[in-house]
C-alpha positions as a Markdown table, in Angstrom:
| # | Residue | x | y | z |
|---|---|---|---|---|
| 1 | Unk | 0.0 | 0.0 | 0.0 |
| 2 | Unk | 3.0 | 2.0 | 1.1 |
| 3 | Unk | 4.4 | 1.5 | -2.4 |
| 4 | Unk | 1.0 | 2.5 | -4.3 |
| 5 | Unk | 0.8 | 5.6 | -2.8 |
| 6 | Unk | 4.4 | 6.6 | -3.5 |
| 7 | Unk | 3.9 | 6.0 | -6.7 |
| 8 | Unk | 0.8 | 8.2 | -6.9 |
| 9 | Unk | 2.9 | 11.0 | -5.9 |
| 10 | Unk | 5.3 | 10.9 | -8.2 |
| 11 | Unk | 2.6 | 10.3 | -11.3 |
| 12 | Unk | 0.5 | 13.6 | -9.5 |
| 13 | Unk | 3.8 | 15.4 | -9.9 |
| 14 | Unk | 5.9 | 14.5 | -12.7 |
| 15 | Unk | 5.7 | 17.0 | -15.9 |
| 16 | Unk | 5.5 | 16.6 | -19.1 |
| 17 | Unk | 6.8 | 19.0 | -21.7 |
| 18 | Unk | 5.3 | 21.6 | -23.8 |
| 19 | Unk | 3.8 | 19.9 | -26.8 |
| 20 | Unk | 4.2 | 21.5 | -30.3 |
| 21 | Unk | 0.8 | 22.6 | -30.9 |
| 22 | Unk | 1.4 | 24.7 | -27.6 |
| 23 | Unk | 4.9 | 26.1 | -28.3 |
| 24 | Unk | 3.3 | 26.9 | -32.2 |
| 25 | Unk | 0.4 | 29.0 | -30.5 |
| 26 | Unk | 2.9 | 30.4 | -27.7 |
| 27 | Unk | 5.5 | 32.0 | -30.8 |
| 28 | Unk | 1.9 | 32.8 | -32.5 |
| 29 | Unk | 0.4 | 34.7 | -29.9 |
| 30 | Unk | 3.5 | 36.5 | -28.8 |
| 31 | Unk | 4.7 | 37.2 | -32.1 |
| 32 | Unk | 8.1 | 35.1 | -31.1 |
| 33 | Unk | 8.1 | 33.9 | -34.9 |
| 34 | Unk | 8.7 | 37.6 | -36.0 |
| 35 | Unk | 11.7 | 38.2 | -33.5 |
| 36 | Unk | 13.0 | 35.1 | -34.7 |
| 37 | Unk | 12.9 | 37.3 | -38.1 |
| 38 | Unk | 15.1 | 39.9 | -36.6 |
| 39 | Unk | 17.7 | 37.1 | -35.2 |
| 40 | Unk | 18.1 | 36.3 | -38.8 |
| 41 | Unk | 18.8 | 39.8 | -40.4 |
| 42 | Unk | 21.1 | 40.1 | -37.7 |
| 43 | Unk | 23.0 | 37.0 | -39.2 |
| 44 | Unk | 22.6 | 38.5 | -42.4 |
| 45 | Unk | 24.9 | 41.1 | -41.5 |
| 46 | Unk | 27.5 | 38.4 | -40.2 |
| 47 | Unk | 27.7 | 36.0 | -42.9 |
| 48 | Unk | 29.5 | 36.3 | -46.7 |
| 49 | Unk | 28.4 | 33.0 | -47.8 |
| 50 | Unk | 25.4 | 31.8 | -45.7 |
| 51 | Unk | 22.2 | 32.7 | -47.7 |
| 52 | Unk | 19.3 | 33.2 | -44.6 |
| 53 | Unk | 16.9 | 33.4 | -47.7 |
| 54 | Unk | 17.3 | 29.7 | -47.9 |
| 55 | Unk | 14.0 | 28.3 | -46.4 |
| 56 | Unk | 16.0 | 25.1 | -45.7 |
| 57 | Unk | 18.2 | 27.7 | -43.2 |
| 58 | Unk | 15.2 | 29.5 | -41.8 |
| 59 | Unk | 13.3 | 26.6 | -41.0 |
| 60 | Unk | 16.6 | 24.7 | -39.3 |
| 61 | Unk | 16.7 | 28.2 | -36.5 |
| 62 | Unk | 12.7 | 28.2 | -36.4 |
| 63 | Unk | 12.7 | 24.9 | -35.4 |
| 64 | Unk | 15.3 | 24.5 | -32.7 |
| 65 | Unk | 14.1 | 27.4 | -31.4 |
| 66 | Unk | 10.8 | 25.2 | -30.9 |
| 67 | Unk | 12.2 | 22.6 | -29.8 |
| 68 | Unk | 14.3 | 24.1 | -27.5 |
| 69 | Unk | 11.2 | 26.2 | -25.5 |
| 70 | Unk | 9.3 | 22.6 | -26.0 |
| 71 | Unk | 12.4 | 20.4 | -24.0 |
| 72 | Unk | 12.4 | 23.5 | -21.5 |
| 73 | Unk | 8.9 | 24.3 | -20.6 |
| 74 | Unk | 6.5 | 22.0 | -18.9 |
| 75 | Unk | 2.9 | 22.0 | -20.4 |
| 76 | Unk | 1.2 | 23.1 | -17.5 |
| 77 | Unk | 4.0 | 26.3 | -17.8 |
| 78 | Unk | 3.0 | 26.9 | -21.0 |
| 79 | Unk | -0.7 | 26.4 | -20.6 |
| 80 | Unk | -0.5 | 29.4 | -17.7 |
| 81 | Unk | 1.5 | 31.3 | -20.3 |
| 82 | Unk | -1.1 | 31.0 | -22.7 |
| 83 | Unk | -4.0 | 31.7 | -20.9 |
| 84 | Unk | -1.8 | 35.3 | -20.0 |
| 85 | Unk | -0.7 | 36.0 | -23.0 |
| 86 | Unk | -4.3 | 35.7 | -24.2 |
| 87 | Unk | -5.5 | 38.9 | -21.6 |
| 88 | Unk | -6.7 | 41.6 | -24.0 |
| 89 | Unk | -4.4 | 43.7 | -22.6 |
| 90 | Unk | -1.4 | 41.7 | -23.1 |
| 91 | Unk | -2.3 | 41.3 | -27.3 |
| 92 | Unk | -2.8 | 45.0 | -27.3 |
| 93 | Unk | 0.7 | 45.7 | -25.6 |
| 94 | Unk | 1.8 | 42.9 | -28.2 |
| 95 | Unk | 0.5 | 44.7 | -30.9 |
| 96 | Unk | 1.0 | 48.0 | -29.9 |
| 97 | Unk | 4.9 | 47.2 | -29.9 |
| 98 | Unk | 5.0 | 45.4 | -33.2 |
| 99 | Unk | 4.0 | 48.5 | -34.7 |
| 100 | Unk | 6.7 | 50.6 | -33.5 |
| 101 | Unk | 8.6 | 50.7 | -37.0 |
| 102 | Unk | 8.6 | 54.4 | -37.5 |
| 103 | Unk | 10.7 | 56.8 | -39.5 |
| 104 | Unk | 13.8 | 58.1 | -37.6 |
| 105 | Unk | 12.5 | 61.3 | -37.7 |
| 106 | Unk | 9.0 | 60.6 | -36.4 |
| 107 | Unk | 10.7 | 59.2 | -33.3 |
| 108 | Unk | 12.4 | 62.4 | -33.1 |
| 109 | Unk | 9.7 | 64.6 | -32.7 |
| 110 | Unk | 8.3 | 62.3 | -30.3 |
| 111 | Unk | 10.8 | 62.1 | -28.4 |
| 112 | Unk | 11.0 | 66.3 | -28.2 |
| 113 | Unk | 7.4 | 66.0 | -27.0 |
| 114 | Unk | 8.4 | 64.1 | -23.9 |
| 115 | Unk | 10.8 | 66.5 | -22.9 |
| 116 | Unk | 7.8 | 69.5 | -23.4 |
| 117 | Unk | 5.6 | 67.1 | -21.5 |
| 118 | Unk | 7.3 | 65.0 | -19.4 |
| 119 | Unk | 6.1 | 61.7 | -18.4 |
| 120 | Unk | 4.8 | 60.9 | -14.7 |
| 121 | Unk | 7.3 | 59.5 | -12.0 |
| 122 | Unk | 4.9 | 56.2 | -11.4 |
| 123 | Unk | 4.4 | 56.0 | -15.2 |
| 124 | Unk | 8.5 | 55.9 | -15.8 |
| 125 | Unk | 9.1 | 53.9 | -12.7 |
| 126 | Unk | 6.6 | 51.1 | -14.9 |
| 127 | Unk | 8.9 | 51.5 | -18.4 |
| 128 | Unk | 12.2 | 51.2 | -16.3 |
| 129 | Unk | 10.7 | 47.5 | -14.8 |
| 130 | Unk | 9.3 | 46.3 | -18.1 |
| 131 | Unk | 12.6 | 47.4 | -19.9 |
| 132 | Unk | 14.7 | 45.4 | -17.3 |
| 133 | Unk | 12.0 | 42.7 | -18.4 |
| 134 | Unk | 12.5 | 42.9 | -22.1 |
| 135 | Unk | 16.3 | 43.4 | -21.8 |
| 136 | Unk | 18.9 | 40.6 | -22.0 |
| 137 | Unk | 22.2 | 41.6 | -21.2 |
| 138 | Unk | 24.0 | 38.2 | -21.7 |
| 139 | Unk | 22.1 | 38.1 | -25.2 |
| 140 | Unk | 23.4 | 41.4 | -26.6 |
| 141 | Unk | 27.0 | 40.8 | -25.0 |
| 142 | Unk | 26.6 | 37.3 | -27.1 |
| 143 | Unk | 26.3 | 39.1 | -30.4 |
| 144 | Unk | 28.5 | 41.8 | -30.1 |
| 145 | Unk | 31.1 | 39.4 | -28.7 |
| 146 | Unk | 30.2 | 37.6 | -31.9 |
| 147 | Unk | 30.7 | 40.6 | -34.3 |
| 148 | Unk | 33.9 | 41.5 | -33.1 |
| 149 | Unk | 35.0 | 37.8 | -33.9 |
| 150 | Unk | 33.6 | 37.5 | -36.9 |
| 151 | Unk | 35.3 | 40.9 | -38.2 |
| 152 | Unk | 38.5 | 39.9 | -36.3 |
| 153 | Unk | 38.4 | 42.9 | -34.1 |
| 154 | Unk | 41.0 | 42.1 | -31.2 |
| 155 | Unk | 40.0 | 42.9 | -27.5 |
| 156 | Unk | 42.1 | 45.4 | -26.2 |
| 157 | Unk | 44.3 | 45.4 | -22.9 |
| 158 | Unk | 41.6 | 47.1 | -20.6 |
| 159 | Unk | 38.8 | 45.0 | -21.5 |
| 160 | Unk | 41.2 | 41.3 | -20.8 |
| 161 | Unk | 42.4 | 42.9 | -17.5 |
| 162 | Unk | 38.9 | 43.4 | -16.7 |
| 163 | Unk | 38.0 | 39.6 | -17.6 |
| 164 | Unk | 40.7 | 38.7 | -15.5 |
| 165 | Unk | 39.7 | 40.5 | -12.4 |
| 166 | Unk | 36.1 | 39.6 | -12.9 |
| 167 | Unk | 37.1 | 35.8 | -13.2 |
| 168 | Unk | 39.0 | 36.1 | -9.8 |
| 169 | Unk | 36.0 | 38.0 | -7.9 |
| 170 | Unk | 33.0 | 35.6 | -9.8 |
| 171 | Unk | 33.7 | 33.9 | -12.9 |
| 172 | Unk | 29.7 | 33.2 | -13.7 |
| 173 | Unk | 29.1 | 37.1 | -14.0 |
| 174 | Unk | 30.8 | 39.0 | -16.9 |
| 175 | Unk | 31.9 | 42.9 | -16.3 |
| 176 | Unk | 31.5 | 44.2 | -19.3 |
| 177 | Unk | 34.6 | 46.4 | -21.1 |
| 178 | Unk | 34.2 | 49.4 | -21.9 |
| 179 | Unk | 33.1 | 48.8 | -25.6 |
| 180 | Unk | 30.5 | 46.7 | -24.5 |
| 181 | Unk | 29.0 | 48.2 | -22.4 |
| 182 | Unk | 28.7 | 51.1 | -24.9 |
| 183 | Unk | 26.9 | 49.0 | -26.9 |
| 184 | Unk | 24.7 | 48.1 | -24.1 |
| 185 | Unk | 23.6 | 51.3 | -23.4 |
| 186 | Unk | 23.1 | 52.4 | -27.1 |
| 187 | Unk | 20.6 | 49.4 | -27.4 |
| 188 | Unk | 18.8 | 50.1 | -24.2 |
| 189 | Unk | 18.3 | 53.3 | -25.1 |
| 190 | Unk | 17.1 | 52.3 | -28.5 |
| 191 | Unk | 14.6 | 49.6 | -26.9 |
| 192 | Unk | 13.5 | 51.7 | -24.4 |
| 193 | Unk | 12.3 | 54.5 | -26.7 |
| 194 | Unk | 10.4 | 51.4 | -28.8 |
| 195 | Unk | 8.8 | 50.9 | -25.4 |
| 196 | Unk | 7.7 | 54.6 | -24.7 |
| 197 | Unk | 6.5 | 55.0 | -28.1 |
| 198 | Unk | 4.2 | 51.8 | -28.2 |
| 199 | Unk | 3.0 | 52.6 | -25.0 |
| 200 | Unk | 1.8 | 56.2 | -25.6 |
| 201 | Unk | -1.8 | 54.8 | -26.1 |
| 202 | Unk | -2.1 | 52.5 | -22.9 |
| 203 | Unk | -3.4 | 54.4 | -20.1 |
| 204 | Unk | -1.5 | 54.4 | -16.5 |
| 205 | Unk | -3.8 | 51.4 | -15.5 |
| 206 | Unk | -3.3 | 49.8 | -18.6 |
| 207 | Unk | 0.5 | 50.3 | -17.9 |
| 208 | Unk | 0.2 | 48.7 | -14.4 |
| 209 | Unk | -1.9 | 45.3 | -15.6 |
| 210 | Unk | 1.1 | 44.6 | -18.4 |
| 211 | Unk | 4.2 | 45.5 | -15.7 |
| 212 | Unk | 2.0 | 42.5 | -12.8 |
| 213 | Unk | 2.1 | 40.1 | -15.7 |
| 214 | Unk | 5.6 | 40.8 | -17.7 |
| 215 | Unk | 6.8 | 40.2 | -13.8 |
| 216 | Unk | 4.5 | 36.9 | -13.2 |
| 217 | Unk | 7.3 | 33.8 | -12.5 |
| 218 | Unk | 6.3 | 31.9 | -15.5 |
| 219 | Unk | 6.8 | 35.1 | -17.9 |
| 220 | Unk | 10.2 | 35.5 | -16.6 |
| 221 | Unk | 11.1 | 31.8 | -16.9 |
| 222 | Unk | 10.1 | 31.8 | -20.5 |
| 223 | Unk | 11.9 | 34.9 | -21.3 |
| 224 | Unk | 14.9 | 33.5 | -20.0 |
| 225 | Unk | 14.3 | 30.2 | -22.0 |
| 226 | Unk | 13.8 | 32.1 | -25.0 |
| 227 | Unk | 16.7 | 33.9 | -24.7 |
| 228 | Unk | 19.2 | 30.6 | -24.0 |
| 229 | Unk | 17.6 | 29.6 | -27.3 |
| 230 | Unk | 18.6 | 32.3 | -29.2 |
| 231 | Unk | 22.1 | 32.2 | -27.5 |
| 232 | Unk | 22.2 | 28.7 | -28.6 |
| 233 | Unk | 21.4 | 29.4 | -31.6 |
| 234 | Unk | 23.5 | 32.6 | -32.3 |
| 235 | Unk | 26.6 | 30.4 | -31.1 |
| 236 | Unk | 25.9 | 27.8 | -33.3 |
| 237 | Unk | 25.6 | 29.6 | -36.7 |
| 238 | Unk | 29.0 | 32.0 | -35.4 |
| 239 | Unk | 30.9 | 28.8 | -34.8 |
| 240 | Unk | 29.6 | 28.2 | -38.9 |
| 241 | Unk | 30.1 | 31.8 | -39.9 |
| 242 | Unk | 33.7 | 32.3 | -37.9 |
| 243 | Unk | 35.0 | 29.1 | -40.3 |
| 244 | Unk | 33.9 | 30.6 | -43.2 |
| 245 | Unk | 36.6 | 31.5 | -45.5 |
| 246 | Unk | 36.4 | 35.2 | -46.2 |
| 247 | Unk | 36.0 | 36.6 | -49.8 |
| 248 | Unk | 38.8 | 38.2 | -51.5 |
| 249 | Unk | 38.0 | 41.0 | -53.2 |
| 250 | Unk | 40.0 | 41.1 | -56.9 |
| 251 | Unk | 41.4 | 44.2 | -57.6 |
């Protein structure tokens, strides 16, 4: 009897993972599929010889991207993450922020507007904890990292002494160099005026119901799932890319 019950337990607890059909809705409804998209042009950029256009190419990143969020999320996970992603205020935020493809200019005079009309202290306080939940510091380290090797750009004497010294204090967090974190800062800054521009039209309340779920523990698991797949990814193709011969340009 002892034994039966045992056993009970462990079938009441174990999970399973996230099926297909759910990781196909999850990149559906979050519009994953179309930042997957952006990871490509990005590799665009870095490769001579590798043609992204392929479909054969695009489909291999598409799907262990899949199957990386299926091995990694439990289907009761991504059943919760459905069900919040499907709040009407989440697909408005969604949609809202897939829209904010404007002309540099456009953003310009927006941006002039906030400095006229500031925006409230509770209202920033809100875009400074959903940046630091959009943001991925490791990821954008991992492609910049990954253009300087594929252009062959050395690192320079401050940035190894500062590897060094971060190795000896805690060798699982990176200080960045200087360089990088320039880079850093110059795509936070660019993300975080996506994020005030797509929000204009939510209201403060609005505002306040996306921040409670962007910080629920299931959201933030995902997010950091979804970005060790793209890492995975990204490393994959500049291990590729890096043994690429490069093209000689005839003279």
């Amino acid at each position: 009897m002892y034994k039966i019950v045992i056993l009970f337990s462990l079938l009441t607890t174990l999970t399973f993972s996230a099926t297909s059909q759910q990781v196909d809705q999850y990149m559906s409804i979050t519009h994953s599929d179309r930042a997957l998209i952006e990871i490509e042009n990005m590799f665009s950029n870095l490769s001579e010889t590798v043609d992204l256009s392929d479909d054969n190419v695009s489909e291999q990143i598409t799907l262990n991207y899949q199957i990386y969020l299926g091995k990694h999320i439990s289907e009761n996970e991504m059943e919760e993450l459905l069900a919040l992603y499907r709040k009407p205020i989440m697909q408005q935020y969604i949609n809202e922020m897939d829209m904010v493809d404007i002309p540099k200019e456009e953003m310009e005079n927006f941006l002039l507007t906030l400095k006229e009309e500031p925006l409230s202290t509770e209202r920033q306080d809100i875009i400074a904890e959903l940046l630091k939940s959009i943001i991925n510091e490791e990821l954008l380290l991992n492609f910049y990292d990954s253009m300087m090797q594929r252009y062959g750009v050395k690192e320079d004497d401050n940035k190894t002494k500062e590897t060094v010294k971060n190795k000896e204090a805690n060798s699982s967090k990176k200080i960045p160099s200087k360089e990088e974190q320039r880079f850093l800062d110059i795509m936070k800054k660019g993300i975080e005026q996506e994020l005030l521009y797509g929000t204009q039209v939510l209201s403060l309340e609005e505002m306040k119901k996306v921040n409670e779920v962007m910080k629920s523990s299931v959201i933030s698991k995902a997010r950091k799932v979804e970005n060790e797949a793209i890492i995975e990814i990204m490393n994959s193709f500049i291990k590729r890319i890096v043994s690429e011969p490069k093209k000689i340009e005839k003279k």
